[in-house]
Jmol script that loads the backbone (N, CA, C; Angstrom):
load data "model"
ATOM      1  N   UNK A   1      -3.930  -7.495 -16.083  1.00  0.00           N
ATOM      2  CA  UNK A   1      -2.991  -6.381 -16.231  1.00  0.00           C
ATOM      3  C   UNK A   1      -2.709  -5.743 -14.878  1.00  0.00           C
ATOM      4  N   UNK A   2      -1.681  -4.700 -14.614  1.00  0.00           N
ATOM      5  CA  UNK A   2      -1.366  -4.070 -13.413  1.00  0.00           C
ATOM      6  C   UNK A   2      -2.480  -3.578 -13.147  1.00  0.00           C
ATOM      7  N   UNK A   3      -3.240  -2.854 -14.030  1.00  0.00           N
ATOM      8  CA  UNK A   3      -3.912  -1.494 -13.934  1.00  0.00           C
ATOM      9  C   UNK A   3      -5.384  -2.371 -12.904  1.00  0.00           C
ATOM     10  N   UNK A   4      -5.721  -3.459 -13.383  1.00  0.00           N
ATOM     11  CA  UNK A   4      -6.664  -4.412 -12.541  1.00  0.00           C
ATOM     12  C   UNK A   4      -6.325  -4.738 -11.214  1.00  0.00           C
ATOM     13  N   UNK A   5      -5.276  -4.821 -11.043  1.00  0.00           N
ATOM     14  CA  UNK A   5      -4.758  -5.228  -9.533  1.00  0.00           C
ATOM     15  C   UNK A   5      -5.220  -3.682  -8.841  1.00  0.00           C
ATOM     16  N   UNK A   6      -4.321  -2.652  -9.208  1.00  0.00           N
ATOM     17  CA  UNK A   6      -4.646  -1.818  -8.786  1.00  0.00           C
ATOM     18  C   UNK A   6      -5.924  -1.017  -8.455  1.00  0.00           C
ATOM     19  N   UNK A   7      -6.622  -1.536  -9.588  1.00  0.00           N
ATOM     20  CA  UNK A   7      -8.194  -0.952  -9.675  1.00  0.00           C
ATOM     21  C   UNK A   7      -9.240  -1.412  -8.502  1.00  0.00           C
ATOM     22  N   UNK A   8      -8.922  -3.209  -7.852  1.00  0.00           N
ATOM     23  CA  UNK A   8      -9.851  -3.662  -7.241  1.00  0.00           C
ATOM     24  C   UNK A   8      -9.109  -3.471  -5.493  1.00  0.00           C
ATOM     25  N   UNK A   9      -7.680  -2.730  -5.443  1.00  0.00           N
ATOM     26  CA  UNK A   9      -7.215  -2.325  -4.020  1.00  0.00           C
ATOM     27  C   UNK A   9      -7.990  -1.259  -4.210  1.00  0.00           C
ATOM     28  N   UNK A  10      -7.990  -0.245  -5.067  1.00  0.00           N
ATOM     29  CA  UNK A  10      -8.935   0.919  -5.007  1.00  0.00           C
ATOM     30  C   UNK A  10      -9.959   0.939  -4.466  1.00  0.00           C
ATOM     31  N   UNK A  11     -10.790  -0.037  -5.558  1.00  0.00           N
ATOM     32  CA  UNK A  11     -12.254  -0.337  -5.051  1.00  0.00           C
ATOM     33  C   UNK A  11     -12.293  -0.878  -3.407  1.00  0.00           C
ATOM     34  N   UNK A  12     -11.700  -1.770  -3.078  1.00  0.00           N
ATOM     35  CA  UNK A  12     -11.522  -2.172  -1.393  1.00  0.00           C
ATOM     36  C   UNK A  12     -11.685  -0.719  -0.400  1.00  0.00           C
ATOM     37  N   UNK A  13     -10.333  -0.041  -1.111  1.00  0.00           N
ATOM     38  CA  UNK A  13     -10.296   0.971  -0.189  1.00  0.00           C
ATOM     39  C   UNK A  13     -10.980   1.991   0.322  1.00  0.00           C
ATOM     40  N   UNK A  14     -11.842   2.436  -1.393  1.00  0.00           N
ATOM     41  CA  UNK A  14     -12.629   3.479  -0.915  1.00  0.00           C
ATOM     42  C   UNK A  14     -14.510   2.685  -0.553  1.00  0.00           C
ATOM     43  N   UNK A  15     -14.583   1.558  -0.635  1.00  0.00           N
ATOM     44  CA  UNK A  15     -15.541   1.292  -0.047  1.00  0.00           C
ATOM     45  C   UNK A  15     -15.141   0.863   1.369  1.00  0.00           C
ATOM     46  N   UNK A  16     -14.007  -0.026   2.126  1.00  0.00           N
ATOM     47  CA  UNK A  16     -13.733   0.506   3.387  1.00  0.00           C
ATOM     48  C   UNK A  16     -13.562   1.575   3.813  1.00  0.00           C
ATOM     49  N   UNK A  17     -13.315   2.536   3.290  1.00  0.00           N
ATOM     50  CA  UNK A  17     -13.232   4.131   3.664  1.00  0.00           C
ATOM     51  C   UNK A  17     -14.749   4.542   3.781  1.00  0.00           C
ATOM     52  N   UNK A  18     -15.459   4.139   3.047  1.00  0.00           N
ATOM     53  CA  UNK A  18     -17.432   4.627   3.177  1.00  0.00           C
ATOM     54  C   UNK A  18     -17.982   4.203   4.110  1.00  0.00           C
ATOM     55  N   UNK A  19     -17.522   2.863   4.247  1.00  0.00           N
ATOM     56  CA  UNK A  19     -18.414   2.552   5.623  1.00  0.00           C
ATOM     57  C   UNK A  19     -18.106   2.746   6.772  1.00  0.00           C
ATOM     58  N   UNK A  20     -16.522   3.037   6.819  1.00  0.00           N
ATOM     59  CA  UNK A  20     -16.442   3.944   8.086  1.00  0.00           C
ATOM     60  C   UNK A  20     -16.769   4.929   8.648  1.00  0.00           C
ATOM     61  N   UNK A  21     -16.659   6.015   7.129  1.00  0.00           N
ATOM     62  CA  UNK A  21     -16.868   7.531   7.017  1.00  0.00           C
ATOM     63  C   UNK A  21     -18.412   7.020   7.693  1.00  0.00           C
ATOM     64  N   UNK A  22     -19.320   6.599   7.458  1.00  0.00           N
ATOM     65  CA  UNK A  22     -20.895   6.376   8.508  1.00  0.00           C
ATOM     66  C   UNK A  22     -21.224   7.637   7.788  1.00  0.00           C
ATOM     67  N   UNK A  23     -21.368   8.174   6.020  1.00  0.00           N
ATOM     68  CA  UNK A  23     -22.164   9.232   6.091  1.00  0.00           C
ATOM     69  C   UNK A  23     -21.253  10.567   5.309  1.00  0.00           C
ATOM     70  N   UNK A  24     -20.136  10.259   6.281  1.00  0.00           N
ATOM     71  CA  UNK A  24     -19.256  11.933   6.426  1.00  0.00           C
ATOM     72  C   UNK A  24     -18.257  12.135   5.408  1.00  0.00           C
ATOM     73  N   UNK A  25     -18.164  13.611   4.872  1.00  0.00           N
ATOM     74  CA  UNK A  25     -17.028  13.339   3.537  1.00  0.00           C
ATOM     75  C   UNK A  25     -15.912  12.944   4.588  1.00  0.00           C
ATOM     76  N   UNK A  26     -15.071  12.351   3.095  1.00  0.00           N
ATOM     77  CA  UNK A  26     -14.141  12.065   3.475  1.00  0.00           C
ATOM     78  C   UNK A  26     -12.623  13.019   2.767  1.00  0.00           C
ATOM     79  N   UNK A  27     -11.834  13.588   3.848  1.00  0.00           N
ATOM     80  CA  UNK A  27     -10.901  14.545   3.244  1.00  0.00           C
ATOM     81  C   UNK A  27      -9.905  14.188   2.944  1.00  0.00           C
ATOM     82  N   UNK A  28      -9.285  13.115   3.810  1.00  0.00           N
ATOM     83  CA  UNK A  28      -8.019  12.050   3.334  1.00  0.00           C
ATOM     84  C   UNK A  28      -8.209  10.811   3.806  1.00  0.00           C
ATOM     85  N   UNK A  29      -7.065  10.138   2.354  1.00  0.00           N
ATOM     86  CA  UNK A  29      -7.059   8.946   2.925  1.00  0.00           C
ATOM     87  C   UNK A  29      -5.376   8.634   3.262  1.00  0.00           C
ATOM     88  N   UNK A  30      -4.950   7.664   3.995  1.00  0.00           N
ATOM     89  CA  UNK A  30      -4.053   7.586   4.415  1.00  0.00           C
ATOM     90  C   UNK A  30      -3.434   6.308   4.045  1.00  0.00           C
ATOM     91  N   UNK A  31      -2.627   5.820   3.152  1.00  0.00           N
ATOM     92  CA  UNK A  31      -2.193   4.040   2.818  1.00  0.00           C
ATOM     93  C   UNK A  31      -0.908   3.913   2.966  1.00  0.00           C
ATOM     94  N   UNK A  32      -0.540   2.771   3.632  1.00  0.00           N
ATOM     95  CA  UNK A  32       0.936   2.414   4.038  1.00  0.00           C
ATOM     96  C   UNK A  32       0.961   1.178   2.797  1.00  0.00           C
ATOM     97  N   UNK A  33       2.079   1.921   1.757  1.00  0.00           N
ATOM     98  CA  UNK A  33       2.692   0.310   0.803  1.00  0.00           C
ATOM     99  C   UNK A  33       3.629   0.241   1.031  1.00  0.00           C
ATOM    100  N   UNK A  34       4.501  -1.032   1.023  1.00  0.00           N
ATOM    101  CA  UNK A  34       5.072  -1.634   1.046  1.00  0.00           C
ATOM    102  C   UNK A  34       6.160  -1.635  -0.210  1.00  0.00           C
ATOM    103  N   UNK A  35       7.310  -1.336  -0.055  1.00  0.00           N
ATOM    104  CA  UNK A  35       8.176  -1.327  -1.611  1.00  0.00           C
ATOM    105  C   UNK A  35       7.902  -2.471  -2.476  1.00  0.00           C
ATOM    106  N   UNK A  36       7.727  -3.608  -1.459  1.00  0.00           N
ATOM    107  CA  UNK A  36       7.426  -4.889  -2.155  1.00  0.00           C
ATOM    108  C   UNK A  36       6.118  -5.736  -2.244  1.00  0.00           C
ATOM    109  N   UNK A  37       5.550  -4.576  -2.425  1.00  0.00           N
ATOM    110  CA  UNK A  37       3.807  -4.816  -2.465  1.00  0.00           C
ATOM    111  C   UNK A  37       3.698  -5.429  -3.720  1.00  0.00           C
ATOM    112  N   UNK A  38       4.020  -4.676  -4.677  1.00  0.00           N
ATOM    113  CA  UNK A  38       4.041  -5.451  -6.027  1.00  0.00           C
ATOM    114  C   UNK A  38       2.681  -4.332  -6.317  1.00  0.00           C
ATOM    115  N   UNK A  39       2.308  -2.895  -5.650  1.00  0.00           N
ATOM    116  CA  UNK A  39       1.446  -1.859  -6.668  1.00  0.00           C
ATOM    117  C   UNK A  39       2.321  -0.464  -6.780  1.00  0.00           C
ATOM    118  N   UNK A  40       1.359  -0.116  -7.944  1.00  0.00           N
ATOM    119  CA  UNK A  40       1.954   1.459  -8.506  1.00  0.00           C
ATOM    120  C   UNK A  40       1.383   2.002  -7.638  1.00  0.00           C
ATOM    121  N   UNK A  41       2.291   3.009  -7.097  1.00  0.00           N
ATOM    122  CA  UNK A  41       1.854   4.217  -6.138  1.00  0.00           C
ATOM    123  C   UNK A  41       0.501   5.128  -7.141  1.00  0.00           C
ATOM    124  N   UNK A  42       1.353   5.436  -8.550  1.00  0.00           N
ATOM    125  CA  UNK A  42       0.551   6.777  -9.089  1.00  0.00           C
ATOM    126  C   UNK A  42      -0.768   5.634  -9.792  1.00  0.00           C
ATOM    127  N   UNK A  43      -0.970   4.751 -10.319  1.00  0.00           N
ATOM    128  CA  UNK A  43      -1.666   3.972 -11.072  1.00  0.00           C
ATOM    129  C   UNK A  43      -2.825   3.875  -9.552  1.00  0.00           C
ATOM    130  N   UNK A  44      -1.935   3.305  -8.369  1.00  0.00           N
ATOM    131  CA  UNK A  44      -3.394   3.166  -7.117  1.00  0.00           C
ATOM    132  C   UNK A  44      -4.211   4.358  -6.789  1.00  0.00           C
ATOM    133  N   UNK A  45      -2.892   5.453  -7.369  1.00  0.00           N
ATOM    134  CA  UNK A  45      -3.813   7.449  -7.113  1.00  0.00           C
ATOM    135  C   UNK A  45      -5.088   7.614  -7.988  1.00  0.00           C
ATOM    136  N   UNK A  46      -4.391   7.270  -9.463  1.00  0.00           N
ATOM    137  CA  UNK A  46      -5.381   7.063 -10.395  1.00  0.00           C
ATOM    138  C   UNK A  46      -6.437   6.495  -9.942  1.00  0.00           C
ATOM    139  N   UNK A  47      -6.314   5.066  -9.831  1.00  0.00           N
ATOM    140  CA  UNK A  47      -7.940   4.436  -9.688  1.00  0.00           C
ATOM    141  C   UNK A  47      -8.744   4.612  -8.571  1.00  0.00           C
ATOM    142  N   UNK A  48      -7.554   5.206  -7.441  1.00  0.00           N
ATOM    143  CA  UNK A  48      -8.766   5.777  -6.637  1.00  0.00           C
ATOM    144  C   UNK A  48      -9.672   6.946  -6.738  1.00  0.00           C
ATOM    145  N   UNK A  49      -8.900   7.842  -7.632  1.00  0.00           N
ATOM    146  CA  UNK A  49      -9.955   8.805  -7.805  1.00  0.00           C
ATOM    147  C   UNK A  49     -11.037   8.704  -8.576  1.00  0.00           C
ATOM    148  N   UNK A  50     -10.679   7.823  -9.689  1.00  0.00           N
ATOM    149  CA  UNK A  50     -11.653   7.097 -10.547  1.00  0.00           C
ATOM    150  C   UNK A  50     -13.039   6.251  -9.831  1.00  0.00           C
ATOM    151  N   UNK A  51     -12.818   5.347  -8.501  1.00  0.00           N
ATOM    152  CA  UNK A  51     -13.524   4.635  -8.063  1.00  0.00           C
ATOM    153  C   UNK A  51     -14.034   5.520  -6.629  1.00  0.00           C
ATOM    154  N   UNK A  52     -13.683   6.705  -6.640  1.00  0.00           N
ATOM    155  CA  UNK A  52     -14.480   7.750  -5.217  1.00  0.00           C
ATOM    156  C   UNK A  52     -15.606   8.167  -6.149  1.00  0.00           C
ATOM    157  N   UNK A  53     -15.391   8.679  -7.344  1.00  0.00           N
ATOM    158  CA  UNK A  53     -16.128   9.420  -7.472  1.00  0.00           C
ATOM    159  C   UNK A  53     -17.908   9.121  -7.471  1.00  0.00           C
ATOM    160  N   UNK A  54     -18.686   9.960  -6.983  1.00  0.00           N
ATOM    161  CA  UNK A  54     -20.016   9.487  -6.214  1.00  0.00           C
ATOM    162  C   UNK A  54     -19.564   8.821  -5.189  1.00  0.00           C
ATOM    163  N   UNK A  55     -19.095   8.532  -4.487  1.00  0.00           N
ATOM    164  CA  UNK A  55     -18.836   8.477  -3.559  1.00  0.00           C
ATOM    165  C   UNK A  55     -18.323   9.305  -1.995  1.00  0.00           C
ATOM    166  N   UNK A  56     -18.591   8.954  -0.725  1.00  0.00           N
ATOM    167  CA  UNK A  56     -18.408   9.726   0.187  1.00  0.00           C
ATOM    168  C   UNK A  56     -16.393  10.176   0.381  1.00  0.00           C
ATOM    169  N   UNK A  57     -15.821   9.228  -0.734  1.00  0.00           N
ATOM    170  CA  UNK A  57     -14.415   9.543  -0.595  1.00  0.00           C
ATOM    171  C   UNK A  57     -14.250  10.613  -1.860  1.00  0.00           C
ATOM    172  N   UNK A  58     -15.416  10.547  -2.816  1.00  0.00           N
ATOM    173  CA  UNK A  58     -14.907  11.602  -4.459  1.00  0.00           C
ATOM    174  C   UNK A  58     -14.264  13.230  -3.530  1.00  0.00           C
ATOM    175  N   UNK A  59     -12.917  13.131  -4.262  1.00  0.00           N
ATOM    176  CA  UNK A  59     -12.379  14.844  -3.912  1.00  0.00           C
ATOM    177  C   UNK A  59     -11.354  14.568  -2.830  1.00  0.00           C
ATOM    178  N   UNK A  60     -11.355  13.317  -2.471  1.00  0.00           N
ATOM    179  CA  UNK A  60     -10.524  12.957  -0.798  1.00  0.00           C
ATOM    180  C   UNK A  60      -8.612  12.395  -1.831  1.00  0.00           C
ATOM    181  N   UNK A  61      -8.114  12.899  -1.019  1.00  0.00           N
ATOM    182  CA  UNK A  61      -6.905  13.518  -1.157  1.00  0.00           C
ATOM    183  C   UNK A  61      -6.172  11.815  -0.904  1.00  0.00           C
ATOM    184  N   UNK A  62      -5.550  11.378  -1.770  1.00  0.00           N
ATOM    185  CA  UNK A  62      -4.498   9.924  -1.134  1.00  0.00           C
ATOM    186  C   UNK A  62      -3.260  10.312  -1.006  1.00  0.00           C
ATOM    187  N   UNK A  63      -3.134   9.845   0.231  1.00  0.00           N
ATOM    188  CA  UNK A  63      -1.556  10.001   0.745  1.00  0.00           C
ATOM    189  C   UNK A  63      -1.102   8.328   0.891  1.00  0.00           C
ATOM    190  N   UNK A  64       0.144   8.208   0.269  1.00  0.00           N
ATOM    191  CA  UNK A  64       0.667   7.070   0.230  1.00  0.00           C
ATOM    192  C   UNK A  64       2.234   7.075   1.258  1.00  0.00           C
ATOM    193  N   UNK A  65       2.316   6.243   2.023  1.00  0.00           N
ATOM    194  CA  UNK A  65       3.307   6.422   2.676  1.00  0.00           C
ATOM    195  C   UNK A  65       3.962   4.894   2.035  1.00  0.00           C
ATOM    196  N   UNK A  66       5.239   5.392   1.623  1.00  0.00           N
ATOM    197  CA  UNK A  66       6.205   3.964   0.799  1.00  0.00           C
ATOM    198  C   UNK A  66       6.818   3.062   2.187  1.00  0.00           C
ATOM    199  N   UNK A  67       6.463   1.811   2.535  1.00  0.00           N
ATOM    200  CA  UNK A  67       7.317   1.511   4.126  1.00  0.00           C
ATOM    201  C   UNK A  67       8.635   0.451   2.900  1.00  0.00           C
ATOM    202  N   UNK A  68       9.639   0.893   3.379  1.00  0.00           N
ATOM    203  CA  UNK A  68      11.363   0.182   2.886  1.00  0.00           C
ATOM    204  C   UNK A  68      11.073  -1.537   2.804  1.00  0.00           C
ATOM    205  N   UNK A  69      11.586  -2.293   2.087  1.00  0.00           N
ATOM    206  CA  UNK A  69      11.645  -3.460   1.993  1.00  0.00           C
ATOM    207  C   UNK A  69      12.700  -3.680   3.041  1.00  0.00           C
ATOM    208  N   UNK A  70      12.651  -5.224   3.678  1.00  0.00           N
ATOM    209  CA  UNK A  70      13.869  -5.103   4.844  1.00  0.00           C
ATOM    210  C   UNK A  70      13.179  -6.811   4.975  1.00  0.00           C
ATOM    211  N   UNK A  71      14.631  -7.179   5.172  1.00  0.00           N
ATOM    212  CA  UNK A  71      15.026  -8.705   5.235  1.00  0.00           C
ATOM    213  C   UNK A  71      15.916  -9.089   6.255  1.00  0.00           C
ATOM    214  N   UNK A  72      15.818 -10.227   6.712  1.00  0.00           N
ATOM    215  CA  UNK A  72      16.819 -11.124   7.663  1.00  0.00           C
ATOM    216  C   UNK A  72      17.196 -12.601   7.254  1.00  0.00           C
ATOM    217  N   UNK A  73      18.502 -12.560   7.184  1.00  0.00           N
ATOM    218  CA  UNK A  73      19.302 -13.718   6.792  1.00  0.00           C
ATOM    219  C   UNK A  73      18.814 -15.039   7.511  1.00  0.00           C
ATOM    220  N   UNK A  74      18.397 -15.648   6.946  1.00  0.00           N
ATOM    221  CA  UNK A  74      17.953 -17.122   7.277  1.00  0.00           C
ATOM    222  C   UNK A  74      19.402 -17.710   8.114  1.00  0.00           C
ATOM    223  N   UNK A  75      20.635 -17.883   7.130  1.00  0.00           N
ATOM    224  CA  UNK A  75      21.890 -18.157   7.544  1.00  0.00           C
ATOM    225  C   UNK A  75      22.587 -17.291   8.675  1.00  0.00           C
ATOM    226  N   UNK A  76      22.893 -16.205   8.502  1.00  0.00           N
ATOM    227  CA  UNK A  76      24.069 -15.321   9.326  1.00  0.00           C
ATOM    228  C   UNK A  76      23.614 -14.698  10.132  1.00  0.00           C
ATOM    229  N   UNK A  77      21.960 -14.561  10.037  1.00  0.00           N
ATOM    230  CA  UNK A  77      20.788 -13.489  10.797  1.00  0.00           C
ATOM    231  C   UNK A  77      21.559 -12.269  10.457  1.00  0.00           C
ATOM    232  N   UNK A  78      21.650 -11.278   9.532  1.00  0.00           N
ATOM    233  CA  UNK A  78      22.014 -10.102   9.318  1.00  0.00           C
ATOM    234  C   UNK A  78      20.840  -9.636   8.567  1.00  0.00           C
ATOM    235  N   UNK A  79      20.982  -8.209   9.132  1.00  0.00           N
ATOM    236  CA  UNK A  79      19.159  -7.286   8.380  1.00  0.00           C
ATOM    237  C   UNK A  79      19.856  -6.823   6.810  1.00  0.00           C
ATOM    238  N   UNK A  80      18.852  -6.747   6.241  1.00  0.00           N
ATOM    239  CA  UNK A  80      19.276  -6.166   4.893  1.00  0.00           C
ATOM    240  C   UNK A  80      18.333  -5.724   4.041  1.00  0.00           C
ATOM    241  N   UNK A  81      18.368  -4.161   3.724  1.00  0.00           N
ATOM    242  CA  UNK A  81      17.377  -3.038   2.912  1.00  0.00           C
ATOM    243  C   UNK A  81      16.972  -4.250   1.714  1.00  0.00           C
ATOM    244  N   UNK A  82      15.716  -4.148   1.089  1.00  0.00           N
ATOM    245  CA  UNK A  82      15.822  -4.910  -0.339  1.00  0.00           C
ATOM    246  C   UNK A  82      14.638  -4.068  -0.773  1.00  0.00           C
ATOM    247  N   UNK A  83      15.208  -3.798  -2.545  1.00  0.00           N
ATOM    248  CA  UNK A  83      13.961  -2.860  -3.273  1.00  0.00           C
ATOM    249  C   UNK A  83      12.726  -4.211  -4.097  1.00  0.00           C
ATOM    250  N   UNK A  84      13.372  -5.300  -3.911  1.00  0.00           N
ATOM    251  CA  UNK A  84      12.473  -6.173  -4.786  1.00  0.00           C
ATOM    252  C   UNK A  84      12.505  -7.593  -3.906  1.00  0.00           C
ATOM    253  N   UNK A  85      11.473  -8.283  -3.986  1.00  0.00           N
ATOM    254  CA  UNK A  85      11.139  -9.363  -3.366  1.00  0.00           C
ATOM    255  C   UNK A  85      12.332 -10.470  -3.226  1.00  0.00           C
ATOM    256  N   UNK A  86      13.341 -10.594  -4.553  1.00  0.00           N
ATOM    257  CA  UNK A  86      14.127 -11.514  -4.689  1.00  0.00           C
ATOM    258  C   UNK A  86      15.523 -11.244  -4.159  1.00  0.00           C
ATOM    259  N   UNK A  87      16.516 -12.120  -3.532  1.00  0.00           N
ATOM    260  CA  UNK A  87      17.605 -11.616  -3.243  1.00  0.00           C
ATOM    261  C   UNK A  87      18.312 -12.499  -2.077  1.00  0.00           C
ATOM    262  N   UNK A  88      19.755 -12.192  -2.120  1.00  0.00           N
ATOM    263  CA  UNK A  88      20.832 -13.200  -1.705  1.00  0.00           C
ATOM    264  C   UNK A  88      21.149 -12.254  -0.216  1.00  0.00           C
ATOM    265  N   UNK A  89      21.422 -12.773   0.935  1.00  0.00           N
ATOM    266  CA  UNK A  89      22.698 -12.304   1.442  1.00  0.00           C
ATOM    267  C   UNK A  89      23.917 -12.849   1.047  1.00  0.00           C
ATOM    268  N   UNK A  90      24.590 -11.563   0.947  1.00  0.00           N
ATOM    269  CA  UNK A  90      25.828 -11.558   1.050  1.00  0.00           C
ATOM    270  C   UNK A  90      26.755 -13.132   1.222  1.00  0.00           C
ATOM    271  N   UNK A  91      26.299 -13.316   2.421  1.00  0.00           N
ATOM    272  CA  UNK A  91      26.850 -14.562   2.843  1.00  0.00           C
ATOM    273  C   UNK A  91      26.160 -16.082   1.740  1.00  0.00           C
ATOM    274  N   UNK A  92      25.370 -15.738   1.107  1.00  0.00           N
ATOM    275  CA  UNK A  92      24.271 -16.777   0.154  1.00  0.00           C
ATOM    276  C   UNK A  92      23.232 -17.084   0.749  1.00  0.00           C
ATOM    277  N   UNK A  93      23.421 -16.754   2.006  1.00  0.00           N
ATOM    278  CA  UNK A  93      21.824 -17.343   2.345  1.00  0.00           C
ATOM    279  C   UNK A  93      20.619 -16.537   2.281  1.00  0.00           C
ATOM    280  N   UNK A  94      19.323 -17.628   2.782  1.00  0.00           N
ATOM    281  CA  UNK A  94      18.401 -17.408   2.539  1.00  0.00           C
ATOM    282  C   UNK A  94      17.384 -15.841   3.056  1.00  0.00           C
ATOM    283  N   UNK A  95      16.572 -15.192   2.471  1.00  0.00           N
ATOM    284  CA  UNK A  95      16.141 -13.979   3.042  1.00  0.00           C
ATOM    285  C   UNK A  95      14.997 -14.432   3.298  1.00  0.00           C
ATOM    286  N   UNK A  96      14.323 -14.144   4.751  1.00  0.00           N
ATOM    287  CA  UNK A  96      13.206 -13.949   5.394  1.00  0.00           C
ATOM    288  C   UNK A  96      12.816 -12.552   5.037  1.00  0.00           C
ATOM    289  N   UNK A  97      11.929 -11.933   4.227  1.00  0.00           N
ATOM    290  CA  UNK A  97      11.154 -10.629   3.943  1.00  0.00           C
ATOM    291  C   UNK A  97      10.305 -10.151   5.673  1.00  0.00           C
ATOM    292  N   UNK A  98      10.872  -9.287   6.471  1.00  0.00           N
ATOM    293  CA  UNK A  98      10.235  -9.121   7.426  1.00  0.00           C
ATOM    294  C   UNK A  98       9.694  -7.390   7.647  1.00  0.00           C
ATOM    295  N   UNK A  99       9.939  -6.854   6.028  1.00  0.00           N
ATOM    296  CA  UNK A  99       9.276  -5.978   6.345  1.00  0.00           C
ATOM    297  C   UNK A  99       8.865  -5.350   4.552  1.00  0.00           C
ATOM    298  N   UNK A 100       7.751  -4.744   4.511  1.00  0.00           N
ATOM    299  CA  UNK A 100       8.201  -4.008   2.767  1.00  0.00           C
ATOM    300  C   UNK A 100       6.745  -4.509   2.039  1.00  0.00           C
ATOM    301  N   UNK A 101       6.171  -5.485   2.533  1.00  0.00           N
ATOM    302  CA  UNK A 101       4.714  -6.175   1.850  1.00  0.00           C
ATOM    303  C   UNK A 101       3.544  -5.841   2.328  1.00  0.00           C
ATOM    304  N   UNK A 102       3.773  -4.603   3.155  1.00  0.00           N
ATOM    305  CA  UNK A 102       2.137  -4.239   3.888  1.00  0.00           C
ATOM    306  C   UNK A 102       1.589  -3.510   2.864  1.00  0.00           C
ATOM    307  N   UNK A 103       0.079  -3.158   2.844  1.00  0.00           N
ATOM    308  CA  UNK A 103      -1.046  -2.677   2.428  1.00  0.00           C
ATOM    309  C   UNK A 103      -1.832  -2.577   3.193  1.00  0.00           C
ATOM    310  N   UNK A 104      -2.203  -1.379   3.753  1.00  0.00           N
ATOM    311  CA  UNK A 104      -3.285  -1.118   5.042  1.00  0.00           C
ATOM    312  C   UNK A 104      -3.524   0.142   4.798  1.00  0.00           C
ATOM    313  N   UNK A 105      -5.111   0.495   5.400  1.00  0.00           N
ATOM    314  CA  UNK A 105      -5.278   1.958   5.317  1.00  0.00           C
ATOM    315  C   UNK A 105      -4.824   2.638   6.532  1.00  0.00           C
ATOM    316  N   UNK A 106      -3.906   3.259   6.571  1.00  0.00           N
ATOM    317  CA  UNK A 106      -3.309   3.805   8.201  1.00  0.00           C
ATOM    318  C   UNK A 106      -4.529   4.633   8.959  1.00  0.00           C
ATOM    319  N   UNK A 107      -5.099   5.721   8.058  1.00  0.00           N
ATOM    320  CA  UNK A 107      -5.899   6.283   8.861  1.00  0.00           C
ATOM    321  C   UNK A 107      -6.909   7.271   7.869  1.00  0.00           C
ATOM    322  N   UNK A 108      -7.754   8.125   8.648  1.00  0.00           N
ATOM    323  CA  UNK A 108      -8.158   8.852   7.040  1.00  0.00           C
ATOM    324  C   UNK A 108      -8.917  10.238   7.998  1.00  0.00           C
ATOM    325  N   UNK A 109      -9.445  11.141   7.199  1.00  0.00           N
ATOM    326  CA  UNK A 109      -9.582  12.702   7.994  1.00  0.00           C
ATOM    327  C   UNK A 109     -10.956  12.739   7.188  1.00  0.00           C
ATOM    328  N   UNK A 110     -12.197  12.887   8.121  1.00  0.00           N
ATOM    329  CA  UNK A 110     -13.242  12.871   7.794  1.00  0.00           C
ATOM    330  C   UNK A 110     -13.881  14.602   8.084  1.00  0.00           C
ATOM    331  N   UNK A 111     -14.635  15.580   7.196  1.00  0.00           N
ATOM    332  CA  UNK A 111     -15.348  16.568   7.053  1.00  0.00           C
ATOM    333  C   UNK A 111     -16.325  16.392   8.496  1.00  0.00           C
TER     334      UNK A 111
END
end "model"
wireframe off; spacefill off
backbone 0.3
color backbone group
């Protein structure tokens, strides 16, 4: 199900977030997705708070920053916004996805 995908980026995150923290609460966390990540923003809020808790991240605040889907024409080389993985240029050709699929923790604010 979605809710599993989402549950085990959670789990990743806030146990990479612990072993950084070395100890220290943690006050935010900071995640760059991707439009075309293929996760729920509010469903990844959910399970992270679900999977901090006892933990050095329980109470730590997620900030999600959305980064734009963005493509380049295989054929015409022209850039082009895209909200979903699939899609034509204009011209028919092919799309190179060169931006929109990241998942990373940008940064996080430790107590």
């Amino acid at each position: 199900s979605a809710d599993m995908h989402e549950l085990s980026i959670a789990t990743a995150v806030v146990e990479a977030c612990a072993e950084r923290a070395a100890g220290a609460r943690i006050l935010r966390v900071r995640i760059e997705i991707g439009q075309l990540a293929a996760v729920l923003p509010d469903s990844l809020r959910f399970c992270f708070e679900v999977c901090a808790q006892g933990t050095a991240a329980e109470g730590a605040e997620l900030e999600i920053l959305e980064t734009a889907g963005r493509a380049i024409c295989e054929t015409c080389g022209g850039t082009l916004a895209l909200s979903s993985p699939y899609g034509r240029c204009d011209c028919g050709g092919l799309l190179r996805i060169v931006a929109g699929t990241e998942l990373r923790v940008k940064d996080m604010e430790i107590a």
